[in-house]
C-alpha positions in Angstrom: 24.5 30.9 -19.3 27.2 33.4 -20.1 30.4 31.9 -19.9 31.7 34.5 -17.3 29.3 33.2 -15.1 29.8 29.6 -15.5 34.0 30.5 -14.7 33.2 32.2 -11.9 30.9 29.3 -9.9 33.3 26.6 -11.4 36.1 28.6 -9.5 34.3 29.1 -6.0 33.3 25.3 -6.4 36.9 24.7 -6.5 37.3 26.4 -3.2 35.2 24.3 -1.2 35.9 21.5 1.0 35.9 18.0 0.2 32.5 17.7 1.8 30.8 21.1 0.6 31.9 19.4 -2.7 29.9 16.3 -2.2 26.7 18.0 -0.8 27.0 20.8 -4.0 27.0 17.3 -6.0 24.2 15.9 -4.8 22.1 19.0 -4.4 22.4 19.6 -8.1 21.8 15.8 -9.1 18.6 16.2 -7.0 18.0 19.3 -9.0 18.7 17.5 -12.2 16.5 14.9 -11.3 13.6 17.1 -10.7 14.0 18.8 -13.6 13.7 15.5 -16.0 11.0 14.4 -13.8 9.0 17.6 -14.7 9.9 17.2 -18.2 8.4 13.6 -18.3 5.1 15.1 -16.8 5.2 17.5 -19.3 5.7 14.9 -22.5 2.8 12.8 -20.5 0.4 15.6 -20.8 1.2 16.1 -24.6 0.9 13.1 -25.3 -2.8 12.2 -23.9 -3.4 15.7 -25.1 -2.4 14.6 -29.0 -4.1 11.0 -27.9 -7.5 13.3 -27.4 -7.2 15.3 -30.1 -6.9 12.1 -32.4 -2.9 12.9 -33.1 -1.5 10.3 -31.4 -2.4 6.4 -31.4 -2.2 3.9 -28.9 -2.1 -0.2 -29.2 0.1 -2.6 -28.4 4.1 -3.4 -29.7 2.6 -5.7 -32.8 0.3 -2.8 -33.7 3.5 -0.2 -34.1 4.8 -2.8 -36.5 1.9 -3.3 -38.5 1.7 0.6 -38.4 4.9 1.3 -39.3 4.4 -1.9 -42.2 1.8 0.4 -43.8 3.8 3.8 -44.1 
């Protein structure tokens, strides 16, 4: 995001009210929150994707160790 940009809605967010403010906030948490949710789904799918493909392993906590004991 250009910087010019960034100024600019930083400025007109000053300029709100109190409670524009506050529904701004929560509008762009929600937004943030989406976002991370999406990008979760998207790590899933990659992951049982590299699981298929024989790229990934699966097992239990005391398997990691012994895993990671052999590297």
């Amino acid at each position: 995001m250009r910087t010019t940009t960034l100024n600019k809605i930083i400025k007109e967010f000053e300029e709100l009210s109190s409670e524009d403010k506050e529904y701004v906030a929560e509008l762009f948490k929600k937004q943030l929150i989406e976002l991370k949710r999406e990008e979760i789904a998207e790590r899933a799918k990659t992951a049982l994707r590299n699981l298929e493909k024989g790229k990934a392993k699966k097992g239990t906590v005391k398997d990691l160790y012994k895993d990671l004991e052999n590297d």
